[in-house]
Every structure is written in structure tokens, then in C-alpha cells.
C-alpha positions in Angstrom: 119.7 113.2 96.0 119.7 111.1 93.0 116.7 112.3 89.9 113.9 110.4 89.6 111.7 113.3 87.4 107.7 113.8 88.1 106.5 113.1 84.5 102.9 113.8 82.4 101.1 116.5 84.1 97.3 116.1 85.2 95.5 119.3 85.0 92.2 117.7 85.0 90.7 114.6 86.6 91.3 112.1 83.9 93.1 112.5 80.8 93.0 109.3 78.0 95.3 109.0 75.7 95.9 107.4 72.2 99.3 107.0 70.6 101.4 105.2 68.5 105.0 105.6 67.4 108.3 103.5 66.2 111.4 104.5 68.2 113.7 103.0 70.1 113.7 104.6 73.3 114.4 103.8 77.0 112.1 106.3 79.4 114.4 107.3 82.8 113.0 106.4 85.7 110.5 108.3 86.6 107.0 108.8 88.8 103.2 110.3 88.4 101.2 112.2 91.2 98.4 110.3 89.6 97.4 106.1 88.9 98.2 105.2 85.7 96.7 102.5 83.5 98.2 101.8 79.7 97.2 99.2 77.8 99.6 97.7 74.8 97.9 97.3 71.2 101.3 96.7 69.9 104.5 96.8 70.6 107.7 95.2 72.0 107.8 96.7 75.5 109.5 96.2 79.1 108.4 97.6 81.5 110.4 97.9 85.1 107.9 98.6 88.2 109.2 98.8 91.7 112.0 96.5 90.9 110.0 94.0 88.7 110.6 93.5 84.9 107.5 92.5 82.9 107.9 91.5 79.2 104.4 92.9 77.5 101.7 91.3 75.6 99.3 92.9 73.2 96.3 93.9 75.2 98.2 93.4 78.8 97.3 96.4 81.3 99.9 98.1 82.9 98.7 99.1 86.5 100.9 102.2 88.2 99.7 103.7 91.5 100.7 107.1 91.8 104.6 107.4 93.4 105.6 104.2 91.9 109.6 104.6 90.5 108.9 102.8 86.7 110.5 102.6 83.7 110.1 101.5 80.4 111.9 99.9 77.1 110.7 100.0 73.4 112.1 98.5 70.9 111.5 100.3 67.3 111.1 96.6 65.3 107.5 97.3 65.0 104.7 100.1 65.9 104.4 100.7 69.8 100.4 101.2 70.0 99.0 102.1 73.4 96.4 103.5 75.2 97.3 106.0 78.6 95.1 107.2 81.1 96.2 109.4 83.6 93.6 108.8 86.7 93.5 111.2 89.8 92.5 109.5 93.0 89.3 112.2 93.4 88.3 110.3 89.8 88.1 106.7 90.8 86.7 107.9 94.4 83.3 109.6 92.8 82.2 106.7 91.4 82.4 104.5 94.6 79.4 103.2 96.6 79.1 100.8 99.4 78.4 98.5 96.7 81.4 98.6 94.2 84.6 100.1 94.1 86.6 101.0 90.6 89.9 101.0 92.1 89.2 97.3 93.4 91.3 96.2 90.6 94.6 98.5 91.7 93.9 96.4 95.3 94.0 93.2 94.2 96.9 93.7 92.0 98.7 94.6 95.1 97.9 91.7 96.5 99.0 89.7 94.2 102.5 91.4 94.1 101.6 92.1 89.8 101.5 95.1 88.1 100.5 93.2 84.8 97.3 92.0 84.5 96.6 89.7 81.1 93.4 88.4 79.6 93.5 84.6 79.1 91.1 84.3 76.5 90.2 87.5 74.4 88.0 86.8 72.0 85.4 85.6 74.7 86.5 88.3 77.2 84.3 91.0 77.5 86.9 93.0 78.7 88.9 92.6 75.7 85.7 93.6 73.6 85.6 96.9 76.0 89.4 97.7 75.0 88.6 97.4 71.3 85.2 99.8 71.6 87.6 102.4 73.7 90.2 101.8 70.6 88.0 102.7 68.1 86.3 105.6 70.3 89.7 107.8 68.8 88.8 107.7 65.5 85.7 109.0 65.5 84.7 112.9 65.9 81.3 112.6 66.4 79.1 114.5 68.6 80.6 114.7 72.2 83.2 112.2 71.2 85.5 113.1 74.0 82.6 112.1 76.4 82.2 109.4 75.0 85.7 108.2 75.3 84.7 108.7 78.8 82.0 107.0 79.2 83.4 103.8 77.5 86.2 103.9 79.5 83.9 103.8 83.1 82.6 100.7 81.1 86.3 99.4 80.8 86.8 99.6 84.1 83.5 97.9 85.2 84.8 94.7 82.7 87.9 95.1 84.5 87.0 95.1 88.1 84.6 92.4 87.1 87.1 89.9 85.5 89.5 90.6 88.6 86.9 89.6 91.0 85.9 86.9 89.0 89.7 85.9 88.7 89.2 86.1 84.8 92.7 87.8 84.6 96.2 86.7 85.0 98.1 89.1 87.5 101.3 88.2 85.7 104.3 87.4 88.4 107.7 88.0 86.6 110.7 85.8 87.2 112.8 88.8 86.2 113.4 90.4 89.5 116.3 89.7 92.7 114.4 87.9 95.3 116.3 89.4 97.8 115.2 93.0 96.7 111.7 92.9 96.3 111.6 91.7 100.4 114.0 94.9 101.2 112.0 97.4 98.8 108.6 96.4 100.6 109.8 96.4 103.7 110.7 100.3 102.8 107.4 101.6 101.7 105.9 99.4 104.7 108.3 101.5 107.2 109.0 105.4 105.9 108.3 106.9 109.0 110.7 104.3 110.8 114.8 103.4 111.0 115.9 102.8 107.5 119.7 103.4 107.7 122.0 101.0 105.7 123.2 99.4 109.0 119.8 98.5 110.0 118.3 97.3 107.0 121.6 94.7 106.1 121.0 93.3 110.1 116.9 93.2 109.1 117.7 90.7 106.1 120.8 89.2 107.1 122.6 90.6 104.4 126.2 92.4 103.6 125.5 96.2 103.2 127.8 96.6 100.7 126.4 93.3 98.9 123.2 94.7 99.2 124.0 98.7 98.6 125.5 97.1 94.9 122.4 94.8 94.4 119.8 97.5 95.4 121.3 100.0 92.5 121.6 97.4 89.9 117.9 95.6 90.6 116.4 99.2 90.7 119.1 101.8 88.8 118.9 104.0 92.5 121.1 103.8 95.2 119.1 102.8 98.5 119.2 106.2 100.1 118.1 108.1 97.1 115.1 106.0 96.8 114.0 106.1 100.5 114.7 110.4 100.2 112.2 110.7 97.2 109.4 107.9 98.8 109.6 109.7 102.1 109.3 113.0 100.2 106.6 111.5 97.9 104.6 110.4 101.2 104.7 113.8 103.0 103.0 115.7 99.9 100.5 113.2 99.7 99.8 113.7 103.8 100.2 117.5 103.3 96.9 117.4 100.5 95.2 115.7 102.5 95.5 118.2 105.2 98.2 117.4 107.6 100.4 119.9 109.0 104.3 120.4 107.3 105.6 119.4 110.5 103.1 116.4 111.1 104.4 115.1 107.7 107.9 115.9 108.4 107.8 113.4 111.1 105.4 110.6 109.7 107.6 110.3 107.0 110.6 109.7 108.8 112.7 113.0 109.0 114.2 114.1 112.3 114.4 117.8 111.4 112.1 120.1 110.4 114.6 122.5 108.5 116.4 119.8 107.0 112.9 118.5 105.5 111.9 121.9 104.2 114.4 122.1 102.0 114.5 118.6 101.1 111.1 119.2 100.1 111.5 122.6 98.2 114.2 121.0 96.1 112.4 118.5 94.9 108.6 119.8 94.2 110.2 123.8 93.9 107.9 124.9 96.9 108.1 125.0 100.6 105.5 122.5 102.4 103.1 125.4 103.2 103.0 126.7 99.8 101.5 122.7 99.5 99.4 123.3 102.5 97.8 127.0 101.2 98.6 126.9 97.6 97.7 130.4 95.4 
């Protein structure tokens, strides 16, 4: 099974972040057990999502549900500026009410098939004035400043739910992508629990399997059946938190054997599914 390494650990419900460095660096692919939202201050960054390739603007926002395969690219010509914060679902789901829901903006991004959303206008956005309070929030120490941080960031993401329901963002749509893949790699995450052999999917989409096989690992830098291993992995922890049995989620996420599922499991979180289920 190819690596795809579990990166930035969450040992709280929200962790925000402030950094800045000049490097040229290309970040593996890699995932989060948590959302993640970053947005560039400055910087010369790609960033690869799910198979789409989005070249950044200062003050985009980078959406990335948890489990999503991403990379990114820096180039060291000038300062790369951000601000990360690491989101746990329990976070975003205390703060919903039948009458608003802070995660609305993940769901409409979806939709829209962008993980890049972009303000048109900034210096009339109040959205962009939000960012700017948060930015300056790090360099002050004044009393409770790291609840404050907090608190401006809950107004962040009021300005940004209210700009995407308002459609006062761009959800960016990239042309850097393979049309053929992004079809094949939703049809994947729609269907873990279902047939998703080479054979079948080439017949789904009328495609070589080789052609395809070649494509898929130069679109997405993992071969078909590695991906498909780690999201069907990636889907059974998630059912096991939530309470499902190890052998429930063996077979909602498409294994055939139980055994063979263990230890897929154990090698790649270092625990057998009922350590998940009843941890110490």
C-alpha cells in the first residue's frame, strides 16, 4: 500500500495557526483527521486537492475536509505568509442551531466542485476586514489573547458563511486538472463500500485500464488501488468513532474479509479496529 502520511496532530478542538517562512519546499501528499482552512497573506503557492491544481492568491482560502489526499508547492521567491486552523468536526458542530450552520461554507464548496474560495473585492469585503483583525490578533499578548484569537475567528467564519450564501465569493474552478479523472475519482468516494476493481471501473467510463491506471498516477501521484485502500481505510475509522462495530465498518467500506481488514487497518493507524472502538 502506497504512503500517504496523517500529518498536524489535533489534540484539542481547534488549533490556529500563524506562520511565515521562505523555502522552497514541495509537502508529500498527505491527509488530516480534522477540516482544515488556511488562508494565504503571501506567497507563491500550489496547491493539489483531490486531483485539482489551484494557483493561490493573497487572501484566497484553502478549504480541506478531513481525509482529503492534498499537496502543496512553495516557491522561496518571496515570504510564504499563512494562517492554519486545524478544525475538529465536534468544533463547527457546537455552534450549530436550526438557524445557521458554520460548516455551510465546506457544503457549498462541494457543490461547487472548488476547494478555493476568493474574495472579489477586498477592500469592501467584510470578510477580508475579518482576516486582517484575525492577522493582527498574533501580535498582540494582551489579556486572554489566545481567546481572543478565538473569538475573532467565530466572527471569520460568520463573514465567511455569510459571503457564501450571499455568493460574495468566487469558488475558484481550476482548468489544471484531467477531465477524465476528476469523473473516476468521484465516482470512488461516491462508491467505497461497492465494486471498484480496475476492470470495472475502465468498463464504468469507457476507458483503457492501462490508459487510465497511467493517467490516474500522474493526475494524482497514487496508483488507483492505493488510493481506494487508504479512502476505504479512512472511511471505516471515521464509522468506527462514530460507534459502528469493526466488522460493520469492515463491510461498509468495501472489504470482503474481516482478517484481511484488520490488518489493513493496524498497519496504517498502528491499532487494531477495537483499540479505535474502546480506546485507553
Amino acid at each position: 500500500m502506497e504512503e500517504y502520511r496523517k500529518k498536524g496532530y489535533l489534540n484539542s478542538e481547534f488549533r490556529l495557526f500563524h506562520l511565515t517562512d521562505r523555502e522552497t519546499r514541495e509537502v508529500e501528499y498527505h491527509y488530516h483527521e480534522f477540516d482544515k482552512i488556511t488562508i494565504l497573506i503571501k506567497g507563491r503557492v500550489s496547491y493539489m486537492i483531490e486531483g485539482k491544481s489551484y494557483e493561490l492568491c493573497p487572501y484566497d482560502i484553502v478549504l480541506v475536509k478531513h481525509n482529503d489526499i492534498h499537496r502543496l508547492t512553495v516557491d522561496n521567491t518571496q515570504n510564504y505568509e499563512r494562517i492554519i486552523v486545524y478544525i475538529s468536526p465536534g468544533f463547527i458542530n457546537d455552534y450549530k442551531t436550526a438557524d445557521y450552520d458554520l460548516s455551510y461554507c465546506f457544503q457549498k464548496a462541494e457543490k461547487e466542485h472548488s476547494n478555493v474560495l476568493r474574495i472579489p473585492s477586498l477592500e469592501k469585503s467584510s470578510l477580508f476586514h475579518s482576516i486582517v483583525r484575525l492577522e493582527k490578533s498574533f501580535s498582540e499578548e494582551g489579556y486572554a489573547a489566545e481567546l481572543y484569537r478565538q473569538v475573532l475567528f467565530l466572527e471569520f467564519m460568520i463573514h465567511l458563511n455569510r459571503a457564501a450564501i450571499k455568493n460574495r465569493l468566487e469558488f475558484i474552478d481550476t482548468d489544471n486538472h484531467n477531465s477524465k479523472m476528476l469523473p473516476l475519482l468521484k465516482y470512488i468516494n461516491d462508491n467505497l463500500s461497492g465494486n471498484l476493481n480496475i476492470d470495472t471501473l475502465a468498463n464504468i467510463f469507457y476507458i483503457s485500464k492501462y490508459y487510465m491506471m497511467r493517467q490516474f498516477k500522474q493526475e494524482t501521484g497514487y496508483t488507483i488501488g492505493g488510493y481506494i485502500s487508504r479512502k476505504r481505510l479512512l472511511l471505516a475509522k471515521e464509522l468506527i468513532l462514530s460507534g459502528v462495530s469493526g466488522k460493520e465498518a469492515c463491510f461498509s467500506c468495501g472489504y470482503k474479509d474481516y482478517s484481511t481488514f484488520s490488518r489493513a487497518y493496524k498497519g496504517l493507524f498502528g491499532e487494531s479496529p477495537r483499540d479505535t472502538l474502546t480506546p485507553l
